[in-house]
N, CA, C and O of each residue as an XYZ file, in Angstrom:
428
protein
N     -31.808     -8.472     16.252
C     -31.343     -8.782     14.922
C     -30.330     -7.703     14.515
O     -30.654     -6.528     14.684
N     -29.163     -7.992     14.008
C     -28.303     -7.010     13.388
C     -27.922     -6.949     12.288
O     -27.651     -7.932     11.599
N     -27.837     -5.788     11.940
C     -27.495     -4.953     10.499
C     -26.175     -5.255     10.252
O     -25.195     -4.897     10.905
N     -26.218     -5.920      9.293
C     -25.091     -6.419      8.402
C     -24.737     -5.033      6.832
O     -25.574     -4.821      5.955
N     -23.414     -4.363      6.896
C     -23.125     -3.862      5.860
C     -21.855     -3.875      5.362
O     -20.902     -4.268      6.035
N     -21.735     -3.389      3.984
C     -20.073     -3.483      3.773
C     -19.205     -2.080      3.696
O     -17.988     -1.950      3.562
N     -20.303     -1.003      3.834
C     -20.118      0.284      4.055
C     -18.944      0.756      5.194
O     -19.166      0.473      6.372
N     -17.944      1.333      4.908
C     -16.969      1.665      5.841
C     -17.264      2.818      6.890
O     -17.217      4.032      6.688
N     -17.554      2.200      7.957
C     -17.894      3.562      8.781
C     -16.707      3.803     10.025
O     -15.711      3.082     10.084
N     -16.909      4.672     10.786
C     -15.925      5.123     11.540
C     -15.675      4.399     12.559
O     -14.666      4.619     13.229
N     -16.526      3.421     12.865
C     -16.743      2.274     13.955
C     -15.559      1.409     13.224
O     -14.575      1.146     13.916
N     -15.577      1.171     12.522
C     -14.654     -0.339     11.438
C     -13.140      0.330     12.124
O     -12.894      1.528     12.271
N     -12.454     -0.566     12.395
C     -11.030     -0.482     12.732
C     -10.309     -0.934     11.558
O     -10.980     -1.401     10.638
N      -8.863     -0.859     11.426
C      -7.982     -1.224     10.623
C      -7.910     -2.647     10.641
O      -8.158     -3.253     11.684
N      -7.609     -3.215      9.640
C      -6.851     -4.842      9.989
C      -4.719     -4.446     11.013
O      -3.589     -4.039     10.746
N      -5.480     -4.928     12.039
C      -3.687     -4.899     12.888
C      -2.633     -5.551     12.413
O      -2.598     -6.738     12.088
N      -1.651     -4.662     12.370
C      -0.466     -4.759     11.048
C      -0.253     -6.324     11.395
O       0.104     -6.904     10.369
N      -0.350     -7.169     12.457
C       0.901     -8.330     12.779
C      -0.871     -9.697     11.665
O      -0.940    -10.666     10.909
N      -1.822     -8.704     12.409
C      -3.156     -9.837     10.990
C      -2.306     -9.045      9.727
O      -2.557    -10.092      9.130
N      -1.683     -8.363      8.923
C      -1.680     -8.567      7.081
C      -0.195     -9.095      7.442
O       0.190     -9.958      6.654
N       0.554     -8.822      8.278
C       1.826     -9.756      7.919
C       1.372    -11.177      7.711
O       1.567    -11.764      6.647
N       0.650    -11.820      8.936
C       0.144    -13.088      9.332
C      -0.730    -13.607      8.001
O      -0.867    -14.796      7.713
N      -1.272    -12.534      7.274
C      -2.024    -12.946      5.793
C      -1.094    -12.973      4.881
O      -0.960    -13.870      4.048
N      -0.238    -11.750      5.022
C       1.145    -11.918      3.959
C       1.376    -13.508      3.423
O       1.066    -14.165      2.430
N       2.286    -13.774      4.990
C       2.759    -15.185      5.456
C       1.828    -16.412      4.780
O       2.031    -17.470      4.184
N       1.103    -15.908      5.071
C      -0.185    -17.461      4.469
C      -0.250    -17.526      2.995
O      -0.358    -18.546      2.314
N      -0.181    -16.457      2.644
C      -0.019    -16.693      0.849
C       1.528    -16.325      0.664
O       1.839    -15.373     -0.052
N       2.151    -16.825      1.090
C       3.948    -16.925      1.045
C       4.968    -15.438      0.600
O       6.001    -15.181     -0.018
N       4.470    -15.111      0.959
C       5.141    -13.858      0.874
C       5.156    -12.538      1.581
O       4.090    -12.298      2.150
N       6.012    -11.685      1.689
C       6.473    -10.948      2.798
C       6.606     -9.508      2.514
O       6.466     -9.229      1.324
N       6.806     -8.672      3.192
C       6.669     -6.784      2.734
C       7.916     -6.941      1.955
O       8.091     -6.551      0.801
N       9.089     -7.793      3.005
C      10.142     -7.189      1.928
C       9.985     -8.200      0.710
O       9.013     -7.546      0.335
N      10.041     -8.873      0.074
C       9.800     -9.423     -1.143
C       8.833     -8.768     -1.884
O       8.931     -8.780     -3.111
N       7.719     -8.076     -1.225
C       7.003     -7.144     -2.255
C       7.887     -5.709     -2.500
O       7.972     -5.034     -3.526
N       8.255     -5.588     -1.714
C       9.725     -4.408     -1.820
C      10.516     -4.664     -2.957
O      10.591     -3.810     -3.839
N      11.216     -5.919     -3.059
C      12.002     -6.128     -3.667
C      11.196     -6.712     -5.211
O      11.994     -7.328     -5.918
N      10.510     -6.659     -5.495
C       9.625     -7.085     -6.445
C       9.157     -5.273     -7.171
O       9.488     -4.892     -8.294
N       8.628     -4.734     -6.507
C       8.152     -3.236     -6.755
C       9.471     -2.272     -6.861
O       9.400     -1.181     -7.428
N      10.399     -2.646     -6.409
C      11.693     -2.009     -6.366
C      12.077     -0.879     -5.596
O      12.918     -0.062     -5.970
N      11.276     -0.821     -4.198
C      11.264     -0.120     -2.883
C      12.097     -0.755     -2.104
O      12.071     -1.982     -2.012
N      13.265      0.287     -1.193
C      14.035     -0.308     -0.163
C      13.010     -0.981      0.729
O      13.139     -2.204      0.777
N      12.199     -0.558      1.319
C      11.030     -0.906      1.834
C       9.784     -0.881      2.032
O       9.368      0.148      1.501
N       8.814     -1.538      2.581
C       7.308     -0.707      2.667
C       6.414     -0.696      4.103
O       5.332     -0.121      4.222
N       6.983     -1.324      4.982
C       7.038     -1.554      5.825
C       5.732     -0.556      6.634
O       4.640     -0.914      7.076
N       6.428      0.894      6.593
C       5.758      1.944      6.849
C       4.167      1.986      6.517
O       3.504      2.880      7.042
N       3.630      1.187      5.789
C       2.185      1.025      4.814
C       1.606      0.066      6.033
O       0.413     -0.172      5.847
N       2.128     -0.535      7.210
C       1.522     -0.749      8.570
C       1.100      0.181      9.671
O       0.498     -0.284     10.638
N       1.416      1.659      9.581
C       1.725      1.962     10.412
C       0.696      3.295     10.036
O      -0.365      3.626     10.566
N       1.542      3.985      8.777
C       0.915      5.306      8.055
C       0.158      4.865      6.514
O       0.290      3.905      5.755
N      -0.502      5.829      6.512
C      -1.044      6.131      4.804
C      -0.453      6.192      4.294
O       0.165      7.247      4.437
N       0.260      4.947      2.773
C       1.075      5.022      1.462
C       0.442      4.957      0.462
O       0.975      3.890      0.158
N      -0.351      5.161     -0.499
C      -0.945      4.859     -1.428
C      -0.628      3.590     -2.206
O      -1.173      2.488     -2.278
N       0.404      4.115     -2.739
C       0.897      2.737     -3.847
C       1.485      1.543     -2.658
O       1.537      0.362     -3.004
N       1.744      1.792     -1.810
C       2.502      0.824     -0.695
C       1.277      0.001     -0.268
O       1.376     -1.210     -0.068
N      -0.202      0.857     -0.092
C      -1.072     -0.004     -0.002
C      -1.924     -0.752     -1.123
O      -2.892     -1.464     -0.860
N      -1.466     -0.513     -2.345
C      -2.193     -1.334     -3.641
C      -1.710     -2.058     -3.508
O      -2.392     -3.063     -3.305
N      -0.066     -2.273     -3.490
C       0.713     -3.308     -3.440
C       0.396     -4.182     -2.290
O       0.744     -5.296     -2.682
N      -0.164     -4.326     -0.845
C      -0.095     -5.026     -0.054
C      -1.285     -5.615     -0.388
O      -1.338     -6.825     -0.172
N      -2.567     -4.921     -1.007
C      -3.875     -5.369     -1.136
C      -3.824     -5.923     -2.253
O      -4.931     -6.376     -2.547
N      -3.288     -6.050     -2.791
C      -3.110     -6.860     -3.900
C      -2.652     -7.911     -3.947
O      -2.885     -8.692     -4.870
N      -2.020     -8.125     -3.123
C      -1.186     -9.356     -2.635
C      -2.157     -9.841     -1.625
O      -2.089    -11.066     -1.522
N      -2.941     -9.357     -0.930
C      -3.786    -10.028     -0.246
C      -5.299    -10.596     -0.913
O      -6.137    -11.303     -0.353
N      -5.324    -10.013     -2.327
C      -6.442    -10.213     -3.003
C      -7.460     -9.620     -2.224
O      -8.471    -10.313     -2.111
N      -7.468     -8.401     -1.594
C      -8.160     -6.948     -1.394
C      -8.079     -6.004     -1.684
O      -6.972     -5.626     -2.070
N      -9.257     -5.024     -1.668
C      -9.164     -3.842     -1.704
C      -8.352     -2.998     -0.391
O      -8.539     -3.273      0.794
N      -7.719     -2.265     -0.732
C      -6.979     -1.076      0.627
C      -8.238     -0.782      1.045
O      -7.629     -1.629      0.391
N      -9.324     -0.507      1.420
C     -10.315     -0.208      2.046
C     -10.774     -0.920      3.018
O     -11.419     -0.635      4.027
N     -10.208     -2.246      2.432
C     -10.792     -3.451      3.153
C     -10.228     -3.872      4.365
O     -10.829     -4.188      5.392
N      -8.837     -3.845      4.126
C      -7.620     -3.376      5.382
C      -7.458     -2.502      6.002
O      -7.053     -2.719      7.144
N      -7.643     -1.351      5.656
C      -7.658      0.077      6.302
C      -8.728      0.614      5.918
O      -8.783      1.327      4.916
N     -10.105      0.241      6.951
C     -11.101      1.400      6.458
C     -11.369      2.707      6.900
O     -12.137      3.520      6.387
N     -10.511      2.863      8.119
C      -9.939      4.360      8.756
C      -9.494      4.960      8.067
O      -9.388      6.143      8.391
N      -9.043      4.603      6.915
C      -7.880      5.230      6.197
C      -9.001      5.522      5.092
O      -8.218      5.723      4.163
N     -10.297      5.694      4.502
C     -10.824      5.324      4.010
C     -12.330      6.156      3.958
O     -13.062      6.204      2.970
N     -12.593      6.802      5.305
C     -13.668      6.991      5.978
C     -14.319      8.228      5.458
O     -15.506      8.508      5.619
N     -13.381      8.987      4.781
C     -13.716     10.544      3.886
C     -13.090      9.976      2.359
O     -11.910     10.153      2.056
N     -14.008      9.321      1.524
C     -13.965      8.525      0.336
C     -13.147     10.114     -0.372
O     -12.143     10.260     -1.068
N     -13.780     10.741     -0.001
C     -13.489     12.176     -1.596
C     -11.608     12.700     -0.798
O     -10.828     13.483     -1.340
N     -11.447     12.202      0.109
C     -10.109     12.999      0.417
C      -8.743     11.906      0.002
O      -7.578     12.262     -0.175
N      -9.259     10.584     -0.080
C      -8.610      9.513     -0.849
C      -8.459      9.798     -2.725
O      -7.593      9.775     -3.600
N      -9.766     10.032     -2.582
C      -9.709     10.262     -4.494
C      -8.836     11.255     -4.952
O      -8.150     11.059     -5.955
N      -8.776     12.676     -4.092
C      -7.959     13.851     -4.315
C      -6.475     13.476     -4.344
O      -5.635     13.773     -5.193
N      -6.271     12.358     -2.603
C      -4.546     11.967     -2.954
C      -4.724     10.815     -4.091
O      -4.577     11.391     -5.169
N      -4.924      9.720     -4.263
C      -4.671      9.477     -5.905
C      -4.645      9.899     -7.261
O      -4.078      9.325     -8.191
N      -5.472     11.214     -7.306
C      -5.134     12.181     -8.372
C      -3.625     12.450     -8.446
O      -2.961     12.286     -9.470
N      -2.981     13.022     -6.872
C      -1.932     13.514     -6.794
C      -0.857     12.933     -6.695
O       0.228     13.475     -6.903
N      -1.023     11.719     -6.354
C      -0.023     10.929     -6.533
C       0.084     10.062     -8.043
O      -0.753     10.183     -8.937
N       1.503      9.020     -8.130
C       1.643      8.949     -9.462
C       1.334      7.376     -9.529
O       1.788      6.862     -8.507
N       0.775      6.501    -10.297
C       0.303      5.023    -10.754
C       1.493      4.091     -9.829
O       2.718      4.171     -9.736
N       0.662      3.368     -9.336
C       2.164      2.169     -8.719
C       3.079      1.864     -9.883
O       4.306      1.960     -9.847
N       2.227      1.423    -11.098
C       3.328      1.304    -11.992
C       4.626      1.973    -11.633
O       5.712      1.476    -11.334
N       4.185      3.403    -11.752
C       5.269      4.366    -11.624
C       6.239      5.357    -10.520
O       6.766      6.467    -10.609
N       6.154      4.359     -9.519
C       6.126      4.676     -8.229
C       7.900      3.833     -7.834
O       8.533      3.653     -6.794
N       8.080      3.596     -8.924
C       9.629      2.860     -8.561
C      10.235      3.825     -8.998
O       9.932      4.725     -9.781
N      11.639      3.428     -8.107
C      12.708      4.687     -7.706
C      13.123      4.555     -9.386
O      12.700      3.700    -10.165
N      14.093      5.686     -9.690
C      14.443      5.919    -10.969
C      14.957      5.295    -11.033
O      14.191      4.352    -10.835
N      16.129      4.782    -11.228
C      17.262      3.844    -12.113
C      18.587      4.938    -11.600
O      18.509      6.150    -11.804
N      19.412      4.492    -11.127
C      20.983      5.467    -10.579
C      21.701      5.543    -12.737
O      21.829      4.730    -13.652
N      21.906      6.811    -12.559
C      22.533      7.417    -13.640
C      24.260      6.439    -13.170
O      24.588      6.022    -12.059
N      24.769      6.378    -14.039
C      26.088      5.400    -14.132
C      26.902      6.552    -14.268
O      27.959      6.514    -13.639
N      26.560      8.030    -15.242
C      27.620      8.371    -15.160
C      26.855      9.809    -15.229
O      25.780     10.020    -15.789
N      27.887     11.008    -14.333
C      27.700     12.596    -14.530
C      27.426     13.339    -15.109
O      26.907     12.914    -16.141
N      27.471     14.369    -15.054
C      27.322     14.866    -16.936
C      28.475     15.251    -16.893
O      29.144     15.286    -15.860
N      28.940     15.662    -18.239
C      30.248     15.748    -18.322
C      31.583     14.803    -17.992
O      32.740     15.209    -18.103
N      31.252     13.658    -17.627
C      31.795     12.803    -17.048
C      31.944     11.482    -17.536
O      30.955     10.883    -17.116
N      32.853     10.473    -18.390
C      32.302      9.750    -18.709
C      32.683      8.549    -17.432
O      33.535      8.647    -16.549
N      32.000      7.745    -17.625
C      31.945      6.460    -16.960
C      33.007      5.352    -16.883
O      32.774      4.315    -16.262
């Protein structure tokens, strides 16, 4: 008989980047359209390495938790909580806005 849990342990592998594209795809949409939606050249990289906000955004779109996709990424709960302290809200995670004009400079 086996033990069924939802506990992330070190045994649990990642979901393999080409399964969340392939989930992307199924609910119609794609990294770059969440790129271009969040206002990132890209996010691509959130397959590969640890992004924080790159992964709210993908799990969100998948109607998961980032844990749930990456539970490697995941496996020391208190060293995740420390980088979301340090990092800043997805909200606020889009590039600034390009200044139009210099200082001193007008436009």
């Amino acid at each position: 008989m086996g033990m069924h849990t939802n506990a992330t342990t070190a045994a649990q592998k990642d979901m393999h980047p080409a399964d969340v594209l392939a989930a992307l795809k199924k609910r119609g949409v794609s990294l770059r359209q969440l790129a271009i939606k969040f206002e990132y050249k890209h996010i691509d990289r959130v397959l590969r390495t640890p992004w924080l906000a790159a992964e709210k955004i993908v799990a969100d779109a998948l109607g998961l938790k980032p844990e749930v996709i990456w539970p490697e990424r995941y496996v020391k709960p208190e060293l995740r909580i420390r980088a979301f302290q340090l990092t800043r809200k997805v909200e606020l995670t889009k590039p600034r806005a390009r200044r139009t004009q210099r200082k001193g400079v007008a436009a």
